[in-house]
C-alpha positions in Angstrom: 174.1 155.2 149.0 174.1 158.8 150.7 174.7 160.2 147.5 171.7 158.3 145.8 169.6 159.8 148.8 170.5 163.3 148.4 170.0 163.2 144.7 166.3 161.7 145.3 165.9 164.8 148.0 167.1 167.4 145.0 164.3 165.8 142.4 161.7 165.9 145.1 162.1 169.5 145.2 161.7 169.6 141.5 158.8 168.1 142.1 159.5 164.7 141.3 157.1 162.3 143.6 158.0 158.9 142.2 161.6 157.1 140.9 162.9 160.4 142.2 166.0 158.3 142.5 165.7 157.2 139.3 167.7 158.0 136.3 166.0 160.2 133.9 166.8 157.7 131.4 165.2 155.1 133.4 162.3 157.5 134.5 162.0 157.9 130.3 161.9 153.9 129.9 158.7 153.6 132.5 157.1 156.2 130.1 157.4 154.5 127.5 156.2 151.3 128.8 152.8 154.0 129.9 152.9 154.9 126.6 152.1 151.9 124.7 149.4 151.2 127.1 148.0 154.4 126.2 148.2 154.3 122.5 146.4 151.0 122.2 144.0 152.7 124.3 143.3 155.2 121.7 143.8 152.3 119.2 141.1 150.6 120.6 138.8 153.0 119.6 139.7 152.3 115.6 138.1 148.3 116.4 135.0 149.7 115.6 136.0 150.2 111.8 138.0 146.7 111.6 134.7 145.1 112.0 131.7 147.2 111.2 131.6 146.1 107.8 131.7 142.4 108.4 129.2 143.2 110.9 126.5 144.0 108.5 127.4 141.4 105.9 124.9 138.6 105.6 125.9 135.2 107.7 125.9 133.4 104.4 128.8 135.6 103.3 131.2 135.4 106.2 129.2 138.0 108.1 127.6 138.2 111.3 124.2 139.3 110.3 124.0 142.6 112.4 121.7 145.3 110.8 123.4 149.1 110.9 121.5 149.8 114.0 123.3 147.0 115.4 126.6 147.7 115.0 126.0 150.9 115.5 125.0 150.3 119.1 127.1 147.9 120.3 129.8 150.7 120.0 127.8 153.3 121.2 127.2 151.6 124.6 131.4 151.3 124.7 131.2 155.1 124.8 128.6 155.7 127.3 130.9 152.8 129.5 133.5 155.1 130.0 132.2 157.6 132.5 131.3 154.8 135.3 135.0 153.2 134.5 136.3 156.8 135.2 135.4 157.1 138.1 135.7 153.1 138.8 138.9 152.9 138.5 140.1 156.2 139.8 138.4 155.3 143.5 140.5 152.0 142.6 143.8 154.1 142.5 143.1 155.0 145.5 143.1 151.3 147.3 146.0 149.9 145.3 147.8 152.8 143.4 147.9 153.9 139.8 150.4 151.7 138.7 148.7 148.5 139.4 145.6 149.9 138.3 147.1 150.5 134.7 147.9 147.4 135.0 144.9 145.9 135.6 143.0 148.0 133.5 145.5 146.7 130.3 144.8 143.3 131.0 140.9 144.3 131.1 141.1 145.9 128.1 143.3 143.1 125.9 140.3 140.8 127.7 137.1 142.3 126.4 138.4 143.1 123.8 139.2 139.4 122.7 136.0 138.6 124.2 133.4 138.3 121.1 136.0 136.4 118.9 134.7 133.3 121.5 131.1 133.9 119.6 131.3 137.0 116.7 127.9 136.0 115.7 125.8 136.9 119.0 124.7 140.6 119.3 124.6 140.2 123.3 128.4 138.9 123.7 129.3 141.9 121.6 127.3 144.2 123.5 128.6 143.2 127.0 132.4 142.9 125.6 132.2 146.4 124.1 130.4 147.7 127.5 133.3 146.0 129.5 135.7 147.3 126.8 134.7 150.9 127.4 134.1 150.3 131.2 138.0 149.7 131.3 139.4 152.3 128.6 137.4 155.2 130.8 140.5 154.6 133.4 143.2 154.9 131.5 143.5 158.7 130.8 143.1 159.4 134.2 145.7 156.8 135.7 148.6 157.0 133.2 148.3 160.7 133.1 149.1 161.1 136.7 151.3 158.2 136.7 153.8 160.4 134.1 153.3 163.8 135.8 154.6 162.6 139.2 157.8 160.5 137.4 158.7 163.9 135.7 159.8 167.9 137.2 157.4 170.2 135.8 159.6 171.4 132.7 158.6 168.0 131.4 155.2 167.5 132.1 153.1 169.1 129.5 155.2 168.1 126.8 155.0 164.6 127.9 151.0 164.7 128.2 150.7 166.1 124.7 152.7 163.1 123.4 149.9 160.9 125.1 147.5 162.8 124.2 148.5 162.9 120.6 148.6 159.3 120.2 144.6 159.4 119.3 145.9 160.9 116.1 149.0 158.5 115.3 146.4 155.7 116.4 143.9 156.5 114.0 146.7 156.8 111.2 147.9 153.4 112.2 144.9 152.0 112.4 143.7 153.5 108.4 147.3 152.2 107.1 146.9 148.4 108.9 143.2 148.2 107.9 144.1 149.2 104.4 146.9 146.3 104.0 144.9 143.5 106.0 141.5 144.3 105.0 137.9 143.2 106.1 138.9 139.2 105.5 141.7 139.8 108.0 139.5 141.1 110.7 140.2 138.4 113.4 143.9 139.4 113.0 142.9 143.5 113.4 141.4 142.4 116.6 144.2 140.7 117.9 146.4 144.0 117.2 143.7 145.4 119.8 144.4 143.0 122.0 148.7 141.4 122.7 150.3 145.1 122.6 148.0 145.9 126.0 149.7 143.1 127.5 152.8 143.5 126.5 152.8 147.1 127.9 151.1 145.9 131.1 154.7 143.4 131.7 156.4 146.4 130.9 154.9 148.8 133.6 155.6 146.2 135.7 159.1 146.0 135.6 160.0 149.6 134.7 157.4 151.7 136.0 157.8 153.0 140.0 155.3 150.8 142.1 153.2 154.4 144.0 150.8 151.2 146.4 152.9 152.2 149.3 152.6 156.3 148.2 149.2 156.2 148.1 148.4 154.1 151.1 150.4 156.9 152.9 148.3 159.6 151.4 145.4 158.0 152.7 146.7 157.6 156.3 147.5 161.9 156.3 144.2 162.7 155.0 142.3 160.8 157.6 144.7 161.7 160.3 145.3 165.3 159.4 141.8 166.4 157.6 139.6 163.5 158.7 139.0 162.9 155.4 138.8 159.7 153.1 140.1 160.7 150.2 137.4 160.5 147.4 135.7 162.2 144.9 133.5 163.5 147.6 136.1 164.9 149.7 137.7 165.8 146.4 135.4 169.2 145.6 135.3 171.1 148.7 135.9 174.7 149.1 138.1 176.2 146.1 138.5 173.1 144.9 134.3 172.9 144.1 135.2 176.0 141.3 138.0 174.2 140.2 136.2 171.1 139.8 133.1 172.4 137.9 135.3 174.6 136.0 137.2 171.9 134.3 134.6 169.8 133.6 133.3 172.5 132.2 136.3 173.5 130.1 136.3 169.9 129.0 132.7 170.0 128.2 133.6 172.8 125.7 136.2 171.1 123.7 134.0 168.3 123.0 130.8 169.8 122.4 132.6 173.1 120.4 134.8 170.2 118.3 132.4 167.6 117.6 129.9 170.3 116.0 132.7 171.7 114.0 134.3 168.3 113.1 130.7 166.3 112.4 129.9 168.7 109.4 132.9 170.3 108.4 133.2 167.8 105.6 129.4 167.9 104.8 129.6 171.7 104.6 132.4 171.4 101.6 130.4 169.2 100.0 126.3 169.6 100.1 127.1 173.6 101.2 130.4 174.5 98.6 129.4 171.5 96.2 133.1 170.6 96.2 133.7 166.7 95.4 134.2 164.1 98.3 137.5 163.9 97.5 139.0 167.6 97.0 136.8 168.1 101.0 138.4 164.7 102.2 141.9 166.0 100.9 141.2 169.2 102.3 140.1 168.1 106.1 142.9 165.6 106.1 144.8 168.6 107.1 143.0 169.2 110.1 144.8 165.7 111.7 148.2 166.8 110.7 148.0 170.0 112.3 145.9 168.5 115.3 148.9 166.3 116.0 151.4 169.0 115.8 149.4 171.4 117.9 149.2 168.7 120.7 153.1 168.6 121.1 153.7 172.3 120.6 151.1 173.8 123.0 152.2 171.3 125.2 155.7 173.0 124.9 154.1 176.0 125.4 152.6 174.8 128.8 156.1 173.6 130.3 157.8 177.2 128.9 155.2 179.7 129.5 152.2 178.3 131.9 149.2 175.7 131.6 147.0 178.7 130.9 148.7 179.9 127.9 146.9 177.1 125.3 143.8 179.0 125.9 145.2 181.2 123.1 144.6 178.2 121.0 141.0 177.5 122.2 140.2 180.8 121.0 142.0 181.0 117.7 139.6 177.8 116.6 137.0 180.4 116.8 138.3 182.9 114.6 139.7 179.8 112.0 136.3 178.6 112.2 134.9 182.1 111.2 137.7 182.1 108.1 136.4 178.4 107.2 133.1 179.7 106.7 134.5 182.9 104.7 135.7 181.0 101.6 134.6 180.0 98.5 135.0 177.1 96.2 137.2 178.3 94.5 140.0 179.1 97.9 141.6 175.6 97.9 144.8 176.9 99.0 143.4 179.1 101.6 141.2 176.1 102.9 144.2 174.3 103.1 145.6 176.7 105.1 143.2 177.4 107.3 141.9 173.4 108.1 145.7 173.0 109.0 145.9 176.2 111.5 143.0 175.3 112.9 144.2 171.8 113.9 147.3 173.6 115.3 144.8 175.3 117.6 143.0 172.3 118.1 145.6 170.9 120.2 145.4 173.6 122.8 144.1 170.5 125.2 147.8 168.5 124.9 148.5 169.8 128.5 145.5 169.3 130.0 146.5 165.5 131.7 149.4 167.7 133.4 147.1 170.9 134.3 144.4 168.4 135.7 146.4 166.8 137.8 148.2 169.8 139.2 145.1 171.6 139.9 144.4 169.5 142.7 145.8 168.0 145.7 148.6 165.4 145.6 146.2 163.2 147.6 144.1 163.4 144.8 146.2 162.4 141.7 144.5 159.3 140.9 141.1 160.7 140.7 141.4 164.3 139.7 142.5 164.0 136.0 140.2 161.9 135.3 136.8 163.0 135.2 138.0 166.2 134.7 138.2 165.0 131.0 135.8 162.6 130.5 133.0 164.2 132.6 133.1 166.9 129.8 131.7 163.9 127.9 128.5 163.7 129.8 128.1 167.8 128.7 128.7 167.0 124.9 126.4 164.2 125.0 123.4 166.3 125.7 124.4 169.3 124.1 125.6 167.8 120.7 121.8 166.5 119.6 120.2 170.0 120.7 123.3 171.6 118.7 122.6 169.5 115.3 118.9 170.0 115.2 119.6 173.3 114.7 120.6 172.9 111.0 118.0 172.4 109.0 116.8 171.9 104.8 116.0 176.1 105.5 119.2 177.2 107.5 122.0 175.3 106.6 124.3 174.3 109.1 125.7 177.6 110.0 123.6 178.3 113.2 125.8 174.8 114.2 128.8 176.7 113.6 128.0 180.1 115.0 127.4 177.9 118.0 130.3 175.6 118.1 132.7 179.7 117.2 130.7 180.7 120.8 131.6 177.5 122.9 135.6 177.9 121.9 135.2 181.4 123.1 133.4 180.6 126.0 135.7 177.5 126.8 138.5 180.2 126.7 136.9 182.3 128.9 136.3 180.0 131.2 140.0 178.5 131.3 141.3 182.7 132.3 139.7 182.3 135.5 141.3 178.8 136.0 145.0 179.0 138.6 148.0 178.8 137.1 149.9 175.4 138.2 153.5 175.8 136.4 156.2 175.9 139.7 153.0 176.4 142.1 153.6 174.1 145.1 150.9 171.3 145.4 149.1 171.1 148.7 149.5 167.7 149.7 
């Protein structure tokens, strides 16, 4: 038993905070139990396509009647629901922990998410399930992302958050490959893939993952006692940790905005602007995902090796592959090929970011930090996307968009350099 104790002591200082006496094959098995959680997340987001063109089919062909507009918002108000579930369920971390939150958050999501089978027909039940659906994916980045970086020494950390993180990609692969064998008469059955592996990885986290209730409530009693402080997303931004705050929200804000405008008419460029056919620019953008989920995993590499600050390389290389994009002709399929595939290698400069936005703060603040540091660069893209697309025009083209979305990876860049360092940097508690 002394022996289990000092080994716990020895993985502390590496900066292990929970399982520290835990193997590191066991800490590896409560990841894995995270993980699944967090790729049906992502998966989640993929439901939309399983049912959208059901949806819009008449009720006298199997359909539910909806009209475009519809469908459409019924999974638009899922995306809005994720900022007030962010910061939901990060104050919620803070009252019973982070793994019990995950927990409850997977049995929200496998819930709502079931929801409209009960009535597929009505618009309202779809709306409110979506809304509820969304409400409870907005926690989930910033409670398993945590949960991983405090099981793990810091040599691990950004690698492991770039394997979450690039689940979105293997998700939306999945998802394409499932959809494509089941099909639209299946769709009850594609919903159901939404719902049992959330549950499944909710009994998992259970038994395997580190139970932080007790951690937390003792964070809570130090901040009151030694800084007279609740701990909350008030007491969260306050001196240097105000810049920090606004700075990765910022940051955040960047990626989304600069890579939704790229993205959203990439395609659209190759063929209205190029006059290539839909599928020689389909091919060609294809590439982007590969090297998107590659660059996740090898920036986040990166980050453990050389320092969280490093990837900002990346966010500035989109820029110049960008530029490059925009430099070809018809006739440079190779090169386009090229290029679409380096630039979703630099793409994935964010793989770190769960690890970097949790060691930018306070321990105390684990559960809410990561967070809406992410998604509250959501609320920036979602004004700044419109204004950004109704600068293309019949006249212009769409290149003032990409000039803009070039200056926002540059910008994001610049913004990340004046960002601390966190690799081996001792967290104030």
């Amino acid at each position: 038993m002394e022996a289990r104790k000092e080994d716990a002591i020895v993985q502390e200082d590496n900066g292990i905070v929970l399982g520290a006496d835990r193997s590191l094959a066991q800490r590896f098995a409560a990841f894995g139990s995270i993980l699944v959680i967090y790729f049906f997340y992502c998966y989640n987001f993929m439901v939309g396509t399983f049912v959208r063109p059901t949806m819009v089919k008449a009720v006298t062909e199997g359909g539910f009647g909806f009209d475009l507009s519809q469908a459409s918002a019924i999974f638009a108000i899922m995306s809005f629901a994720t900022i007030p579930g962010t910061l939901f369920f990060g104050m919620l971390t803070t009252k019973i922990g982070k793994k019990r939150t995950l927990m409850a958050i997977a049995v929200s999501i496998a819930v709502m998410t079931y929801l409209p089978l009960l009535s597929p027909t009505s618009f309202t039940l779809w709306r409110a399930a979506r809304f509820l659906t969304g409400f409870s994916l907005g926690g989930v980045f910033g409670t398993a992302v945590p949960l991983v970086t405090e099981m793990f020494e810091a040599k691990y950390r950004g690698k492991l958050a770039a394997i979450l993180t690039s689940t979105f990609s293997v998700a939306m692969i999945f998802a394409g490959k499932l959809y494509g064998m089941l099909g639209d008469a299946n769709w009850k059955l594609l919903i159901l893939t939404a719902v049992i592996p959330p549950l499944v990885g909710c009994v998992l986290t259970f038994f395997l993952v580190p139970d932080d209730k007790e951690l937390t409530l003792q964070r809570n009693k130090e901040s009151e006692k030694e800084k007279g402080e609740k701990v909350s997303y008030l007491s969260m931004y306050k001196g240097k940790y105000l810049f920090i705050g606004v700075g990765v929200i910022l940051l955040s804000g960047m990626n989304f905005t600069a890579y939704s405008a790229f993205s959203n008419n990439a395609v659209t460029y190759l063929t209205a602007g190029l006059g290539m056919s839909a599928a020689t620019a389909g091919s060609i953008y294809s590439l982007r995902g590969v090297g998107q989920l590659i660059g996740y995993n090898m920036w986040g590499f990166i980050a453990d090796k050389f320092g969280r600050k490093v990837p900002a390389i990346g966010m500035a290389l989109c820029a110049v592959f960008v530029f490059i994009y925009l430099k070809l002709g018809p006739q440079d399929l190779s090169t386009f090929r090229v290029v679409i595939f380096a630039l979703g290698l630099s793409i994935g400069f964010s793989g770190a970011w769960g690890a970097y936005y949790t060691e930018l703060f306070p321990k105390r603040f684990s559960g809410l930090a990561p967070g809406i540091s992410f998604n509250g660069g959501r609320i920036i893209s979602t004004f700044a996307l419109p204004i950004i697309a109704g600068m293309g025009s019949v006249e212009t083209g769409m290149m003032p968009i990409f000039n803009v979305s070039m200056g926002i990876f540059v910008l994001g860049a610049v913004i990340w350099a004046f960002l601390p360092e966190t690799l081996n940097k001792e967290r104030e508690a």
